[in-house]
C-alpha positions in Angstrom: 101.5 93.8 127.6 103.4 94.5 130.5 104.1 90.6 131.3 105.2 90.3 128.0 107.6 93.7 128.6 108.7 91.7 131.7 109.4 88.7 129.7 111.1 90.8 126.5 113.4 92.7 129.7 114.7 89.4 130.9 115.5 88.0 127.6 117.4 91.2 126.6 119.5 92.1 130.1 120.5 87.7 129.6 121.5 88.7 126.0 123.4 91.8 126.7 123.8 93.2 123.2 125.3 96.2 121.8 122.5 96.7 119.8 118.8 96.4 120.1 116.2 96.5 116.6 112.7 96.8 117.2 110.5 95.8 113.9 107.8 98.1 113.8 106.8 101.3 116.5 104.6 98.5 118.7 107.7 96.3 119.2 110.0 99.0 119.3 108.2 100.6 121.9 108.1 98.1 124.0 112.0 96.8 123.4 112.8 100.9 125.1 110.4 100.1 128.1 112.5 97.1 129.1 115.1 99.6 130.1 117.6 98.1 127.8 118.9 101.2 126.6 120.9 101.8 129.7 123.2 99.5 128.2 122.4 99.0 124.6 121.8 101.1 121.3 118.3 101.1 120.4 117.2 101.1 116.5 113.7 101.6 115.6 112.9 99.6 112.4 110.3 100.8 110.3 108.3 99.0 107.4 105.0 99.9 107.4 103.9 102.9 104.9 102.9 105.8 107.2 99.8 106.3 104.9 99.1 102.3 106.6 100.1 102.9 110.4 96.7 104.0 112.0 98.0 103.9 116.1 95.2 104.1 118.7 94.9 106.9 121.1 97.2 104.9 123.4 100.1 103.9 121.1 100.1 107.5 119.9 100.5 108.6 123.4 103.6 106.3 123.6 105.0 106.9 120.4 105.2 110.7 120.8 106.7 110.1 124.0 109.3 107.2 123.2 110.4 108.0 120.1 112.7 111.2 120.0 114.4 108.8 122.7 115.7 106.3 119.8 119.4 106.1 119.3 118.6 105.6 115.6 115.5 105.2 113.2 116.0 103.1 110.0 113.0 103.8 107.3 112.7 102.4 104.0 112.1 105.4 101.8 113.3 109.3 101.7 109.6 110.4 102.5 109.8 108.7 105.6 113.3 109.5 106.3 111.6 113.5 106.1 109.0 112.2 108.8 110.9 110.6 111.3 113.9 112.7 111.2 111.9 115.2 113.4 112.0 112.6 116.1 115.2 111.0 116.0 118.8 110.5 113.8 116.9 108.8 110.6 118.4 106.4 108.3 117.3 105.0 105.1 118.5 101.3 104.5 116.4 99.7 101.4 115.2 96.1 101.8 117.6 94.0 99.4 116.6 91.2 97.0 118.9 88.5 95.1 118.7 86.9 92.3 121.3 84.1 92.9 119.7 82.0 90.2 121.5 84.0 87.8 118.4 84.2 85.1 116.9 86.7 83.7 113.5 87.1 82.3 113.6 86.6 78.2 110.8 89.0 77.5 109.5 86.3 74.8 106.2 85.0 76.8 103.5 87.0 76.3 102.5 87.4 79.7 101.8 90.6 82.0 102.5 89.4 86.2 101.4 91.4 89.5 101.8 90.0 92.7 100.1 91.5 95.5 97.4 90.9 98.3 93.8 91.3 97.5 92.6 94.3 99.1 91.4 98.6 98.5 95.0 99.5 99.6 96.7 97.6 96.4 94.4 98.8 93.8 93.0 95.5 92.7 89.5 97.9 91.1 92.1 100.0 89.4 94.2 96.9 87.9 91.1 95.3 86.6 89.9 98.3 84.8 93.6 98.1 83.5 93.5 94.7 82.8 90.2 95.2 81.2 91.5 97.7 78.6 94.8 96.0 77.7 93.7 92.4 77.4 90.8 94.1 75.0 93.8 95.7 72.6 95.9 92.6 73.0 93.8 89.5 72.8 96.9 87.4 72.6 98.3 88.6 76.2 97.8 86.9 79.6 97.6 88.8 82.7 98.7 86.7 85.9 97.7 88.1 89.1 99.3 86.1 92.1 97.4 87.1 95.3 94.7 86.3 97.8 93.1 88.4 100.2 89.3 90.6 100.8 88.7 90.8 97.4 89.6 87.7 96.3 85.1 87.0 94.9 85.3 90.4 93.8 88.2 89.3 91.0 86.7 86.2 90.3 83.3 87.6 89.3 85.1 90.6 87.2 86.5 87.7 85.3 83.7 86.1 84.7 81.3 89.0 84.3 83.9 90.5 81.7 84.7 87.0 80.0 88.0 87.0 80.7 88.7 83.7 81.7 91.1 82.4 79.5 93.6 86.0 80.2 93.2 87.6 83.4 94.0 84.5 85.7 93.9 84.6 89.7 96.3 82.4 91.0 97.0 81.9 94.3 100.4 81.7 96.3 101.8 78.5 96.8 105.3 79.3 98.0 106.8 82.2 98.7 109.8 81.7 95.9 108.3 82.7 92.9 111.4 83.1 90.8 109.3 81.0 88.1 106.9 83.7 87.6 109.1 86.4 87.1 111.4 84.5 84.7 108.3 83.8 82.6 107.0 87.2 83.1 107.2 90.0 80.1 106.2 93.1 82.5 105.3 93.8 85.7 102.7 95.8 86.7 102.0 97.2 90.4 98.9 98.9 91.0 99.1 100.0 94.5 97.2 103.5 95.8 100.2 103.9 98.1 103.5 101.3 99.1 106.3 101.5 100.8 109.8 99.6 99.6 107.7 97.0 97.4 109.5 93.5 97.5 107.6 92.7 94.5 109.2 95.3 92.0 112.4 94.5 93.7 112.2 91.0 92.6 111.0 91.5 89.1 113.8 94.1 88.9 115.8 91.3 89.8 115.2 89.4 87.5 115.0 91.8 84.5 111.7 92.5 84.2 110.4 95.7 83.1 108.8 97.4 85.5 104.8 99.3 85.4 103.8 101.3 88.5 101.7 103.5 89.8 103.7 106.8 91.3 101.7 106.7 94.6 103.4 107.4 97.8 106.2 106.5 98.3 108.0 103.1 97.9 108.0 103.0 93.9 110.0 106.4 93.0 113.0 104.8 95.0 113.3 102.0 92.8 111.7 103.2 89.3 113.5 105.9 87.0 110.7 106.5 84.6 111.7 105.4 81.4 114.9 104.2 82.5 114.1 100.7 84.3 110.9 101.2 84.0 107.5 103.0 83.2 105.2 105.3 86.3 101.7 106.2 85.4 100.2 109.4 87.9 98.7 107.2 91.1 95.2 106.0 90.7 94.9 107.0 87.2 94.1 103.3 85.6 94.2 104.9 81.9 97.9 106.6 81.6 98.4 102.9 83.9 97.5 101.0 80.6 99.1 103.2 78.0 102.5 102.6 79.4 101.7 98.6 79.5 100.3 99.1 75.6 103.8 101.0 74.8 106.1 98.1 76.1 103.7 95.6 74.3 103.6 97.5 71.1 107.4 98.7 71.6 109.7 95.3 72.1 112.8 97.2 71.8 111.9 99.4 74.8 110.7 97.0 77.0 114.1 95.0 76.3 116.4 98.2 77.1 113.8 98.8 80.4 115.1 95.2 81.1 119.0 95.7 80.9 118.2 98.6 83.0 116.5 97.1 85.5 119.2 94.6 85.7 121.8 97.1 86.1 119.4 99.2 88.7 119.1 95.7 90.9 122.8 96.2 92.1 121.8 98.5 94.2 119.2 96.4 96.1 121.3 93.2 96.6 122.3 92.1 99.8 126.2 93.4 99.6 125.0 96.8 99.2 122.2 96.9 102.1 124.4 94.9 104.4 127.1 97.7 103.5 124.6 100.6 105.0 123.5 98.6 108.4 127.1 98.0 109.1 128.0 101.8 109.1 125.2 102.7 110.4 126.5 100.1 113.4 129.8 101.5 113.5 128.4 105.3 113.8 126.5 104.1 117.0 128.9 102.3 118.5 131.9 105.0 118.2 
C-alpha cells in the first residue's frame, strides 16, 4: 500500500490538478495520504450502499480519521447524504443514464426483465418466489433474468424443479449495452434487499419501461414515485412484490401511463442534468 501511495503521490504532484476524486473510501483514502491536498481540492466519491461497505478494523481506523478532512463528499442518495454529512460538506450527484437511441419500449411483448448479479444481496430467492406466483397466473408471460453470479445453480435448478423452463429464462450477459432488452421489455422488476442509485432502473426508465421495486434502502425511492413511474412493494415482501407486477399485467392502460412517466422522470438522470450538479459543485470549491 504504501509503494503504491508513493507511486499515486508522484503521478498526482506531475499532474497538478485543481481537483482530486477518489472512487470509493479505499482510494480516497489513499489519494489524501499523498499530500495532494496541499495544493488540490479533494472529493470523496462514494458508490457503494453503506448497508455493503464492511471496512476492516484498519480502514475504519483511517476512515474516521481522514474523512472529516475531505474538501467535499459526493453520495448517490439523500440517506447517504444524512450519513456522511457528519463528516464532511456532502453532495448528492445521481449517476446519469442516456438513451441516445431515441426508442422507447412499446409495452406490446409479453415479457417481465430484471437485470442484476446472482447473489443474497439482490434478492434472487425472493424474485423466484415472485416469478413463481406470477408466471403461475399468467402462463402466457416470460420472465428474463439477465445475470450471473453465486447463485447462478441455485436458479437453474428452481427452474427446473418448478418446470419453468420455457418462462423464467437465465440469460447471461454478453455485452454491457443491453438497450435490446429493455426495448423488448414490458416491466421491469428489481428485487434487491437493499441498493444504492440502481443503473438498472435508470436504464429501463430510460427507455420507458415501467418500473417494479422493492422499497429497500435506499437507491430506489430516488428514482420511483409510486404509482407515478412506477410501482414499490414493502422490501423483502415477495407477495405485495407480485401484486403490483399482476396489476400492470392485468391493467395495460397503467402500465402505459407508468411508461410516459417514466419517460418524463428520465430527464432528470440524463447526462446534462448530472454534469450540471458536478460543475457547480466545482465552481463552489474552487471560489
Amino acid at each position: 500500500m504504501l509503494s503504491d501511495i508513493r507511486g499515486l503521490k508522484k503521478i498526482l504532484f506531475q499532474l497538478s490538478p485543481d481537483i482530486v476524486i477518489g472512487t470509493e473510501y479505499h482510494i480516497s483514502i489513499s489519494a489524501q495520504l499523498t499530500g495532494i491536498k496541499k495544493k488540490a481540492k479533494l472529493i470523496a466519491w462514494e458508490h457503494t450502499p453503506i448497508a455493503q461497505s464492511n471496512k476492516n478494523r484498519f480502514w475504519n481506523f483511517l476512515f474516521k480519521k481522514y474523512y472529516p478532512r475531505f474538501n467535499a463528499i459526493v453520495c448517490l442518495t439523500k440517506a447517504e447524504k444524512h450519513f456522511f454529512s457528519q463528516l464532511a460538506p456532502t453532495s448528492v450527484i445521481h449517476n446519469f443514464t442516456d438513451n441516445q437511441s431515441g426508442n422507447y419500449a412499446s409495452l406490446q411483448s409479453k415479457t417481465i426483465l430484471s437485470i442484476a448479479r446472482l447473489s443474497p444481496e439482490k434478492g434472487i430467492d425472493l424474485l423466484l418466489q415472485t416469478a413463481k406466483k406470477v408466471l403461475s397466473l399468467h402462463p402466457s408471460w416470460k420472465w428474463k433474468l439477465i445475470g450471473t453470479g453465486p447463485l447462478k445453480k441455485m436458479v437453474k435448478d428452481f427452474i427446473i424443479n418448478e418446470n419453468l423452463s420455457t418462462q423464467l429464462i437465465l440469460q447471461e450477459p454478453t455485452s454491457s449495452h443491453l438497450n435490446d432488452e429493455y426495448l423488448q421489455a414490458s416491466l421491469f422488476v428489481l428485487s434487491s434487499r437493499y441498493e444504492s442509485m440502481s443503473m438498472v432502473l435508470l436504464e429501463a426508465q430510460s427507455f420507458g419501461v415501467p418500473l417494479v421495486s422493492f422499497n429497500c434502502p435506499d437507491g430506489p425511492a430516488e428514482i420511483i414515485t409510486h404509482e407515478v413511474n412506477g410501482l414499490m412493494a414493502p422490501k423483502e415482501n415477495s407477495d405485495a412484490l407480485a401484486q403490483a407486477i399482476l396489476s400492470l399485467i392485468e391493467n395495460p392502460s397503467q402500465a402505459k401511463q407508468l411508461s410516459q412517466q417514466a419517460i418524463t422522470n428520465a430527464i432528470h438522470f440524463n447526462s446534462d442534468s448530472v454534469y450540471t450538479n458536478w460543475e457547480s459543485l466545482f465552481d463552489k470549491l474552487l471560489l
